[in-house]
C-alpha positions in Angstrom: 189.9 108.0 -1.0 186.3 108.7 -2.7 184.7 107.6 0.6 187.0 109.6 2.6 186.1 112.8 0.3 182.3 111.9 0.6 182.9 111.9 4.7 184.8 115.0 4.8 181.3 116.5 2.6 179.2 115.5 4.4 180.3 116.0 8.0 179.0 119.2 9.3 179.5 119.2 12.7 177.6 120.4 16.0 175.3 123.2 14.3 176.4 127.1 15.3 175.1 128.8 18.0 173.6 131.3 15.4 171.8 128.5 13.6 170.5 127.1 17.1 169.0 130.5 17.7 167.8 131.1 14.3 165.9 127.7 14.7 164.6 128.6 18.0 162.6 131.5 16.7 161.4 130.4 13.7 159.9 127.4 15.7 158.5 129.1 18.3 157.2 131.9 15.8 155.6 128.8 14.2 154.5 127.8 16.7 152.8 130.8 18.5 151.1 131.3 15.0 149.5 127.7 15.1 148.4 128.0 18.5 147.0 131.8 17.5 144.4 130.3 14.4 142.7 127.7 17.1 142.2 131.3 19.3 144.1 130.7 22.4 142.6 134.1 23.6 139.6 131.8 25.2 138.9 130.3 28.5 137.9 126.6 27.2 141.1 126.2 24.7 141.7 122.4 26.3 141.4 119.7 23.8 141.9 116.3 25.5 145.1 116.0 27.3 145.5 119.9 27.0 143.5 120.5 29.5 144.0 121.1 33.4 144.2 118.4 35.5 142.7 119.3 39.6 143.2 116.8 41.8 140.9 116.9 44.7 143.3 116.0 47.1 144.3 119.1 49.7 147.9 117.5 50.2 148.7 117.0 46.3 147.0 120.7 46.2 150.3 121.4 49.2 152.8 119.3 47.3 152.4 121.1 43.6 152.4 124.6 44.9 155.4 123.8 46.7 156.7 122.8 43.6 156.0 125.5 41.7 157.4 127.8 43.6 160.6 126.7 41.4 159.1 128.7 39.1 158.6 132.3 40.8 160.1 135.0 40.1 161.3 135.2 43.7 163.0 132.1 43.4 164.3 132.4 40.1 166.1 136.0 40.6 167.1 134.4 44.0 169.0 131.5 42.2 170.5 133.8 39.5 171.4 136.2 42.0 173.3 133.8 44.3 174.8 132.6 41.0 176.6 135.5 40.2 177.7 136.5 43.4 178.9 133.5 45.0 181.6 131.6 44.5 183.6 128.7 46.9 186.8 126.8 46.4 184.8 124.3 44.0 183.9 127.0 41.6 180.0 126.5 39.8 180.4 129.6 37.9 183.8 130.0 36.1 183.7 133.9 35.9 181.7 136.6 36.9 180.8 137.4 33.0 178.8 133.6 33.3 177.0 134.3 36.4 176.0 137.7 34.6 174.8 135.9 31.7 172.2 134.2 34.1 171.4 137.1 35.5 171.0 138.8 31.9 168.6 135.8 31.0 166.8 135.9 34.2 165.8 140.0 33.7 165.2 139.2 29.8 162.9 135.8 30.5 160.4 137.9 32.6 160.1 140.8 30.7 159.5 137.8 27.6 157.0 136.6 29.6 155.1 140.1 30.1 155.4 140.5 26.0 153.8 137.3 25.3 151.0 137.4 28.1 149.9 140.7 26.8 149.9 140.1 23.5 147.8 137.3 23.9 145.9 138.1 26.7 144.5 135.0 27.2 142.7 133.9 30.6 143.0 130.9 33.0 141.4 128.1 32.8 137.8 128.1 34.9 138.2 128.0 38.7 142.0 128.9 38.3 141.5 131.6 41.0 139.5 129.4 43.3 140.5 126.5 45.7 139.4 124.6 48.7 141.5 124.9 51.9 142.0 121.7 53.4 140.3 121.0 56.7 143.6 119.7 58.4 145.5 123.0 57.2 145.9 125.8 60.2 143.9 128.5 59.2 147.1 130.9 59.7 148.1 129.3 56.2 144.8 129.4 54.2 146.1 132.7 52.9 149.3 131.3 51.9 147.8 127.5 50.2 145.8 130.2 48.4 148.2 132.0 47.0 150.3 129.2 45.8 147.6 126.9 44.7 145.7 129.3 42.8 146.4 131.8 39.7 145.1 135.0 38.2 145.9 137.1 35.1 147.0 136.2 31.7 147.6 132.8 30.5 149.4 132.1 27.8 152.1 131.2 27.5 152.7 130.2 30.9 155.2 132.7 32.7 156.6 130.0 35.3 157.0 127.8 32.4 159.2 130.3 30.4 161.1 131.6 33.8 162.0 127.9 35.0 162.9 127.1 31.4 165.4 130.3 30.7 167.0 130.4 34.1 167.2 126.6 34.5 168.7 126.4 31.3 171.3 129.3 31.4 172.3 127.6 34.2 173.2 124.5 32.9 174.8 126.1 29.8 177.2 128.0 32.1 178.0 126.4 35.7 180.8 124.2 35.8 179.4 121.2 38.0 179.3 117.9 37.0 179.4 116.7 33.2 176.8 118.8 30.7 174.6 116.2 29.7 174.3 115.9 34.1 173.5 119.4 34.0 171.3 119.3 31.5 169.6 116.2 32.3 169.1 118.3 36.0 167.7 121.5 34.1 165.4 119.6 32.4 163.9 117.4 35.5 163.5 121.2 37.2 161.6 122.1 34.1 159.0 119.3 33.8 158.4 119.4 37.7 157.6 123.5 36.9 155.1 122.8 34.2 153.5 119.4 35.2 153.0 121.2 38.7 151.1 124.3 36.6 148.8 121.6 35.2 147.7 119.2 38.3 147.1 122.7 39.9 144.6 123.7 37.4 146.0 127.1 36.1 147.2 126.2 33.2 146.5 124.1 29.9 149.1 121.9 28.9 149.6 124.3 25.6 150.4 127.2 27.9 153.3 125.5 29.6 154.7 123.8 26.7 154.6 127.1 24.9 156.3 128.4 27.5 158.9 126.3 27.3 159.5 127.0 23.9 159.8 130.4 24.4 162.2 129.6 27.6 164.6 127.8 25.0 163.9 130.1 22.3 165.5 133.5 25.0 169.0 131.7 25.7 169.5 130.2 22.3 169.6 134.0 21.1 171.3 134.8 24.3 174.2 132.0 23.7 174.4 133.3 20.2 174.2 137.0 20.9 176.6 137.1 24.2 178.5 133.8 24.8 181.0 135.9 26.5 179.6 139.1 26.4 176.7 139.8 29.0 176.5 143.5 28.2 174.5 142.4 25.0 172.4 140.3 27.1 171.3 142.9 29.7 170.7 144.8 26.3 168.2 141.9 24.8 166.6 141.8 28.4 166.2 146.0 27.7 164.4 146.1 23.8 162.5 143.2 25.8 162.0 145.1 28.7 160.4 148.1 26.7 158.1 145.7 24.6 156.9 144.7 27.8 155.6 148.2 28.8 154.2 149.0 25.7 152.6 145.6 25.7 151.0 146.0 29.0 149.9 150.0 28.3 148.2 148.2 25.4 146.4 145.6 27.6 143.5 146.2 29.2 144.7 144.3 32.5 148.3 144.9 31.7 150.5 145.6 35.2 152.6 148.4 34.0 154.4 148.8 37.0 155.3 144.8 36.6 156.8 144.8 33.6 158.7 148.2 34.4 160.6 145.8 37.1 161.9 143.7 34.7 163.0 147.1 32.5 164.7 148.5 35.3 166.5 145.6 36.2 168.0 145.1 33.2 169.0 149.0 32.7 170.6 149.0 36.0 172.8 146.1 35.9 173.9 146.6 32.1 174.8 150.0 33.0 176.6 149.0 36.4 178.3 146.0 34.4 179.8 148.3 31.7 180.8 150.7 34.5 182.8 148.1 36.3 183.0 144.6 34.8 184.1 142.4 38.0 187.0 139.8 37.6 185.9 138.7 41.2 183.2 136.7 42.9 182.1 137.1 46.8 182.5 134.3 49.8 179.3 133.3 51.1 179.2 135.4 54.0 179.8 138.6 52.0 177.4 137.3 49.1 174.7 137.2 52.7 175.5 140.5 53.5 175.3 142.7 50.3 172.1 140.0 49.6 170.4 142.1 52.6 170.1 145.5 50.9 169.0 143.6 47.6 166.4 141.8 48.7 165.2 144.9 50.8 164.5 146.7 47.9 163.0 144.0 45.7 160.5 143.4 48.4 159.7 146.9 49.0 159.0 147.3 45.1 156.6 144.4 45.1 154.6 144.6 48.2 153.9 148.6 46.8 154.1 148.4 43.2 155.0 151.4 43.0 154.1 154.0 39.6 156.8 152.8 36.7 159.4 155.6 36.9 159.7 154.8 40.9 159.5 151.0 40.0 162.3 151.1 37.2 164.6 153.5 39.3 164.1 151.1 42.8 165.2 147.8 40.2 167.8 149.5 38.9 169.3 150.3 41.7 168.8 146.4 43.3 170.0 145.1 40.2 173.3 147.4 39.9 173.9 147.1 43.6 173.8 143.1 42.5 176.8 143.5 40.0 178.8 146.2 41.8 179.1 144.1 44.8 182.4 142.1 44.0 183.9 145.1 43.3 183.2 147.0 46.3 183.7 143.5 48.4 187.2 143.9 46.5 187.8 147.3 47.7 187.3 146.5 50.8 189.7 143.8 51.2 192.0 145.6 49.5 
């Protein structure tokens, strides 16, 4: 009986989602101020294995900026985007409240990463923004090897690193494919082919990605604990983030206000349009195709213009409450 007592003591169980998120920060807060006394704020911050590995090879050059295009924003709000929407008779996302969560995460984790970059404001590593096209490459493609082989801007943490991390992440935590620890075991491959891909290419230390996916952890452990089940308060996080992020980068002296007004907007428009209408339905592939058009349109146009902020916030919005209003007016429609 004694030793039963003691067990029944002494088991605490899984941990809260509260106390996951509460150790999250404090670790990455710890962490961040660790990083900050060794002045992460200069080029040559690589001690030994943390710094960048460049392999001279054109084709392993090809084959990690392929990879780390897993990483992009244009990927990542892709993948959440077609999480939410979609849905088949072998459901991945349970309801539309879970494929919003992503989505919530996804808008939150890059206006994180604008926060962070800022604040820091450290550079690249030398020769980041440099690279060799290889001689058996058509020219028609130097531009585009350069662009994914190559980096510019801020550092630290690394922003691919804390994207892939989030939205990886709040995707295993809410699709329903597979077993978790599969999930899990898939988010995390995703994640180290994201950061070891930063590092081979030379643009990053191995401190910036591993930062970054601290920070990536740190967003959907508050996000679980804040809004489980209730995305409204996630699109609200991605929102106090989203401001930060603008203030951040009116405070930097390279700061890309525009950018980080994306990220603001984004997050304004698709909490607003998800309190307005809340969908209890998801859309068939060939619908999800069809409203995806008008999306993407406008995402594109903001990026290839970047536009002032107040244009930039106001063209996101609308993309991202177009994104959530689309089952509903799908559902209209059928009806």
């Amino acid at each position: 009986m004694l030793e039963d007592e003691s067990r029944e003591r002494t088991d605490w169980g899984p941990p809260s989602q509260s106390t996951v998120a509460i150790v999250a920060i404090a670790a990455l807060v710890v962490t961040l101020a660790f990083v900050t006394a060794f002045d992460v704020a200069v080029a040559e911050r690589g001690i030994g294995v943390f710094e960048p590995l460049s392999p001279p090879l054109g084709t392993a050059l090809a084959v990690a900026g392929l990879i780390t295009q897993l990483g992009d924003p244009w990927f990542l709000v892709l993948l959440a985007t077609f999480a939410y929407l979609v849905n088949s008779e072998r459901s991945s996302i349970d309801e539309p409240r879970d494929g919003a969560f992503v989505l919530a995460v996804t808008f939150g984790a890059f206006s994180l990463i604008d926060v962070l970059k800022n604040a820091f404001a450290a550079p690249r590593p030398p020769g980041a923004a440099e690279v060799t096209i290889p001689t058996w490459l058509p020219p028609a493609l130097g531009g585009t090897f350069r662009s994914i082989t190559t980096g510019t801007g801020y550092a630290f943490p690394s922003g691919h690193a804390i994207g892939a991390t989030a939205v990886f992440a709040a995707l295993a935590y809410k699709l329903n494919v597979g077993s978790r620890a599969a999930r899990w075991s898939a988010a995390g491959a995703g994640i180290v082919l994201v950061i070891a891909s930063r590092v081979v290419l030379g643009v990053h230390y191995l401190v910036d990605v591993s930062v970054g996916v601290l920070a990536g952890l740190s967003l959907v452990a508050v996000a679980a604990a804040i809004g489980h089940r209730r995305p409204l308060r996630v699109f609200a996080l991605g929102a106090t983030l989203g401001v930060l992020a603008v203030i951040a980068s009116v405070l930097s002296p390279a700061g890309e206000i525009w950018s980080a007004g994306q990220w603001l907007g984004a997050s304004l428009g698709a909490g607003v349009a998800w309190y307005a209408v809340r969908p209890s339905h998801h859309l068939d592939l060939v619908e999800t195709l069809i409203a995806g058009v008008p999306i993407a349109i406008i995402w594109v146009v903001v990026y290839t213009t970047s536009p002032p902020l107040v244009i930039t916030m106001l063209g996101t919005a609308i993309a991202a409450g177009l994104t959530i209003f689309a089952p509903t007016v799908a559902d209209h429609l059928r009806g």
